[in-house]
N, CA, C and O of each residue as an XYZ file, in Angstrom:
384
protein
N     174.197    105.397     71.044
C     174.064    105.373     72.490
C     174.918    104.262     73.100
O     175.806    104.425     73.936
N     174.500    103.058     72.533
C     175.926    101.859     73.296
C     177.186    101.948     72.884
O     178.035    101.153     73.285
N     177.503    103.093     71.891
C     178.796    103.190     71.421
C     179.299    103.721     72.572
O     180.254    103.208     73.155
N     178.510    105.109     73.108
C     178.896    105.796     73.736
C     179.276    105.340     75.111
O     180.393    105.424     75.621
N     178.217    104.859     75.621
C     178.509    103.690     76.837
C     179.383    103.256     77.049
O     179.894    103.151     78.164
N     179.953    102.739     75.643
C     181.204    101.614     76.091
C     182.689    102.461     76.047
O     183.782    102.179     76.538
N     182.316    103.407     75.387
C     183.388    104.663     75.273
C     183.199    105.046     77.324
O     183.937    104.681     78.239
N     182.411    105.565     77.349
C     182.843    106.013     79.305
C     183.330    105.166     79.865
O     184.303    105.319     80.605
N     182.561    103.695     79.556
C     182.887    102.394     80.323
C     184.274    102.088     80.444
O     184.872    101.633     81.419
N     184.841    102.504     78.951
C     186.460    101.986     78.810
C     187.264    102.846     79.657
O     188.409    102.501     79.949
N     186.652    104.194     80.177
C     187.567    105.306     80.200
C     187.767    105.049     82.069
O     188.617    105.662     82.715
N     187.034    104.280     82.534
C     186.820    103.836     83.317
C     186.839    104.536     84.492
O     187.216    103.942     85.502
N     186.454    105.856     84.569
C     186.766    106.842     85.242
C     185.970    106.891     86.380
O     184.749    106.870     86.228
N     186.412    106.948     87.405
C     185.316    107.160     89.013
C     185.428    108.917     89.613
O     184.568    109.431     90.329
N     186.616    109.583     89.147
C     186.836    110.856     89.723
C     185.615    112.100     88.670
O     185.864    112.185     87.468
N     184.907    112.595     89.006
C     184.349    113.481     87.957
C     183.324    114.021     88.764
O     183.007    113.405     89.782
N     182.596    115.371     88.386
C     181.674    116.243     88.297
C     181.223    116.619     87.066
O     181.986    116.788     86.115
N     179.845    116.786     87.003
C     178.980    117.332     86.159
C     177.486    118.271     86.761
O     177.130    118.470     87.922
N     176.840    118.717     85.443
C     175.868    119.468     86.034
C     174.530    118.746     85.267
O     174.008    118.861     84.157
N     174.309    118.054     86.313
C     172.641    117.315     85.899
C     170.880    118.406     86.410
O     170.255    118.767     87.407
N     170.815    118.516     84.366
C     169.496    118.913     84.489
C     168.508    118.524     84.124
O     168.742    118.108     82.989
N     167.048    118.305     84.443
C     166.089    117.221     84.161
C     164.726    117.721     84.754
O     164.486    118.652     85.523
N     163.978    116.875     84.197
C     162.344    117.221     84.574
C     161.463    118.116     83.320
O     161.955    118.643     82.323
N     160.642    118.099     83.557
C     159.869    118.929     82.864
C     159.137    120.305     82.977
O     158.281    120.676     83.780
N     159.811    121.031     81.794
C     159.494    122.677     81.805
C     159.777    123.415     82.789
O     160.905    123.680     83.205
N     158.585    123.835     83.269
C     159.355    124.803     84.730
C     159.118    123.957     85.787
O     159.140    124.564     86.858
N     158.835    122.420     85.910
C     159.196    121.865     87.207
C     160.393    121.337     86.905
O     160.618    120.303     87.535
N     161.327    121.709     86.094
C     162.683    120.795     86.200
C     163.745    121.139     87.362
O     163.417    121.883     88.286
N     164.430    120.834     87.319
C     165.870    120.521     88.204
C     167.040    120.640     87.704
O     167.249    120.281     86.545
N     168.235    121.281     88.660
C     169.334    121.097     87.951
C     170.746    121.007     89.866
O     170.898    121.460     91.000
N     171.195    120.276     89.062
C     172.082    119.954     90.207
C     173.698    119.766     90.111
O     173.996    118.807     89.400
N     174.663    120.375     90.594
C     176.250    120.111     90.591
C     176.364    118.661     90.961
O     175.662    118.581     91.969
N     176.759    117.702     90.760
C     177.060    116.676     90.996
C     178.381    116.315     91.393
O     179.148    116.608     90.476
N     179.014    115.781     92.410
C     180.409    115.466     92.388
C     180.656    113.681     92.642
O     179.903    113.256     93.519
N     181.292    112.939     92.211
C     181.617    111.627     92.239
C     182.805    111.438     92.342
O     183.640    111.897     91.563
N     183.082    110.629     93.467
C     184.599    110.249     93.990
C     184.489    108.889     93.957
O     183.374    108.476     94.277
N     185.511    107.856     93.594
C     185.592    106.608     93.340
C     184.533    105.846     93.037
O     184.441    104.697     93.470
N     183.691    106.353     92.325
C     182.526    105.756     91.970
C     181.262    105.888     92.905
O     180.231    105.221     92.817
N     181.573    106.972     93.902
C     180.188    107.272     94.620
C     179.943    108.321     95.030
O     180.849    108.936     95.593
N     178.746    108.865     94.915
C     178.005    110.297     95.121
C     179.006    111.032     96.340
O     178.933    110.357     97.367
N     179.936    112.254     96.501
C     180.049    112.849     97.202
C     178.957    114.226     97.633
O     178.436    114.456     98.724
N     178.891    114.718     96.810
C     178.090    115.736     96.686
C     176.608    116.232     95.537
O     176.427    115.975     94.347
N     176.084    116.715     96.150
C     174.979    117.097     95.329
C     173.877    118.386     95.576
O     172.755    118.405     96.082
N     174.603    119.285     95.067
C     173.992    120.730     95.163
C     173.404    121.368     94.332
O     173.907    121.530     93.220
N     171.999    121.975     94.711
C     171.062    122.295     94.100
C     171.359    124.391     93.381
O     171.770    125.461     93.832
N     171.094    124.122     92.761
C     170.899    125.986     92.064
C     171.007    127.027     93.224
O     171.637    128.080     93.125
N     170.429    126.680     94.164
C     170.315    127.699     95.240
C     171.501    126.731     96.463
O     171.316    126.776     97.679
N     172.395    126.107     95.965
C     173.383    125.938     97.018
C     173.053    124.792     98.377
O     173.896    124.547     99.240
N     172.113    124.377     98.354
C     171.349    123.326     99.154
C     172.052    122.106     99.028
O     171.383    121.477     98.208
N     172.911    121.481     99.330
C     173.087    120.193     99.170
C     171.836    119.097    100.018
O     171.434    119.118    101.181
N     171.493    118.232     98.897
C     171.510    116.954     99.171
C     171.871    116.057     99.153
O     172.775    116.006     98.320
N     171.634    114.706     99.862
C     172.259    113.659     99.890
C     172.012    112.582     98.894
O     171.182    112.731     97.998
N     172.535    111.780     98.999
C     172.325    110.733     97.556
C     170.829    110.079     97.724
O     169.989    110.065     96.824
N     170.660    109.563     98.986
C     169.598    108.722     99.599
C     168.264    109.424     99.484
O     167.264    108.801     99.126
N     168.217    111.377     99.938
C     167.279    111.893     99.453
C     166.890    112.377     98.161
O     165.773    112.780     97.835
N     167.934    112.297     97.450
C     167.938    112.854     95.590
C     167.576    111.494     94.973
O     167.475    111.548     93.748
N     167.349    110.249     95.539
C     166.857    108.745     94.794
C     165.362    108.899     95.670
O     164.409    108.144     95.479
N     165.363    109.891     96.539
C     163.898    108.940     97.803
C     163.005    110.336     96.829
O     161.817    110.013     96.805
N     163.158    111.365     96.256
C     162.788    112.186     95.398
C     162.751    111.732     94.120
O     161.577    111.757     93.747
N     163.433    111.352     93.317
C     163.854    111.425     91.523
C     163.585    109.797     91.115
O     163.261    109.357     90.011
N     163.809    109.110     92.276
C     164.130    107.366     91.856
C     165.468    106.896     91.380
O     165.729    105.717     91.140
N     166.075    107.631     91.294
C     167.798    107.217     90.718
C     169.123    107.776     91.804
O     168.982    108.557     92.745
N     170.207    107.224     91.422
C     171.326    107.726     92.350
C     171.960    108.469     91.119
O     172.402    107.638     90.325
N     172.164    109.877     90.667
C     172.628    110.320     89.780
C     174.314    110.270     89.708
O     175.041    111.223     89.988
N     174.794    108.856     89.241
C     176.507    108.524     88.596
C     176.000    108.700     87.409
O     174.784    108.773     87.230
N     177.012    108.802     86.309
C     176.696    108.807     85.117
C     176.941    107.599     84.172
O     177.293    107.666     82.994
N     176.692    106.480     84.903
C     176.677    104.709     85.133
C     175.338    104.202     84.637
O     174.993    103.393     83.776
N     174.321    105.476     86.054
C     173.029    105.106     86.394
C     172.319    105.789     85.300
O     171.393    105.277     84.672
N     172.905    107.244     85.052
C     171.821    107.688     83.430
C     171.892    107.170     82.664
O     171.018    107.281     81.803
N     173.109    106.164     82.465
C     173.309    105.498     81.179
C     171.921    104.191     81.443
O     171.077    104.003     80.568
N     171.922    103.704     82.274
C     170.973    102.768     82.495
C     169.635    103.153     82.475
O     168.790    102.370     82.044
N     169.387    104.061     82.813
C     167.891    105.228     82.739
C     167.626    104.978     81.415
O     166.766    104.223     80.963
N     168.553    105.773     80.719
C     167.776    105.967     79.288
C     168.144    104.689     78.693
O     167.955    104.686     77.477
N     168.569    103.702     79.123
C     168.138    102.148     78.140
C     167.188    101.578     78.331
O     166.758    100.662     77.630
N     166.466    102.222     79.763
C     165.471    101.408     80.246
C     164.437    102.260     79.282
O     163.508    101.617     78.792
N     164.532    103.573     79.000
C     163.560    104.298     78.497
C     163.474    104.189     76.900
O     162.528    104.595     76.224
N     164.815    103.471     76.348
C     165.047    103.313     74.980
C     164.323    101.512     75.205
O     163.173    101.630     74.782
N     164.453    100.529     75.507
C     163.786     99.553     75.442
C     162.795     99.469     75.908
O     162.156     98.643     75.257
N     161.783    100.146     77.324
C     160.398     99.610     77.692
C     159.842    100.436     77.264
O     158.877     99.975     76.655
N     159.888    101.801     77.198
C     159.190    103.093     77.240
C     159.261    103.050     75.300
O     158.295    103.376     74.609
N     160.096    102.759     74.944
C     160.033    103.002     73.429
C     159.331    104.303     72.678
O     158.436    104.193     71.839
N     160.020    105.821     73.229
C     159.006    106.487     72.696
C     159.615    106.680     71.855
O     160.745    106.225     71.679
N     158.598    107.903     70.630
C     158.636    108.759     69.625
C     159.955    109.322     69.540
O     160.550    109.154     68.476
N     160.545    109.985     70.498
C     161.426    111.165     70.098
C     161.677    111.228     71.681
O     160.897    111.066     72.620
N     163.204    111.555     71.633
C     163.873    111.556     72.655
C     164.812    112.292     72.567
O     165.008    112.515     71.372
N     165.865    113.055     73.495
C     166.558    113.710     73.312
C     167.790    113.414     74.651
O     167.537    113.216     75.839
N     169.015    113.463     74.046
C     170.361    113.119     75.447
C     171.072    114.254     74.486
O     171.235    114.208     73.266
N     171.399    115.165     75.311
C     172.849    115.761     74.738
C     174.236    115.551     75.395
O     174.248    115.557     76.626
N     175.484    115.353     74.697
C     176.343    115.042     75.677
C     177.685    115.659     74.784
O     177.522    116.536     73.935
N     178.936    115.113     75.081
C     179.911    116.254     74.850
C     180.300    115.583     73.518
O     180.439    114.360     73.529
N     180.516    116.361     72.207
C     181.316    115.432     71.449
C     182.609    115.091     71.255
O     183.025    114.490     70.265
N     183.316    115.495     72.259
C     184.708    115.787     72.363
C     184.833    114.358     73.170
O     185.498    113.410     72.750
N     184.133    114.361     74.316
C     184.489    113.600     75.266
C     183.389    111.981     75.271
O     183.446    110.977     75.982
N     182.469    112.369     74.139
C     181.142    111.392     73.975
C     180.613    110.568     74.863
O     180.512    109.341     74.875
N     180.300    111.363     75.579
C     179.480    110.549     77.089
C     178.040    111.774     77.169
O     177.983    112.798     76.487
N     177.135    111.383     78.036
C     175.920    112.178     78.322
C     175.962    113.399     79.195
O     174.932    114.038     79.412
């Protein structure tokens, strides 16, 4: 996991989109994400709804960069310390 970190970190990239999905079972979520110089442009839901950054943190608790998941799950790998956990991410590109 901090390998990987420091692998995005180096790559130092601010231009990118991804598709963030999360929550549990059938209350989860999934969202298009777009990031321009290091800050939330866009954020659209399955059914095409955009929200804004301010309401997707005043909902979820996070600003979804892929900066901030990296920080999520350290917080969840050091306080939370559970059993079994799961991140999938690309192995080509080794980020989350």
């Amino acid at each position: 996991f901090t390998e990987s970190r420091g692998y995005w970190n180096g790559l130092n990239i601010k231009n990118y989109s991804y598709n963030l999905k999360g929550g549990a079972c059938s209350n989860g979520y999934e969202y298009d994400v777009i990031v321009k110089d290091g800050e939330i442009e866009t954020i659209t839901s399955n059914d095409k709804t955009k929200i804004t950054s301010k309401d997707f943190f005043n909902k979820y608790g996070f600003v979804p960069t892929i900066n901030e998941l990296y920080k999520i799950f350290e917080e969840i790998i050091i306080f939370i310390n559970p059993d079994d956990f799961s991140i999938n991410y690309d192995n080509k590109f080794k980020f989350i």
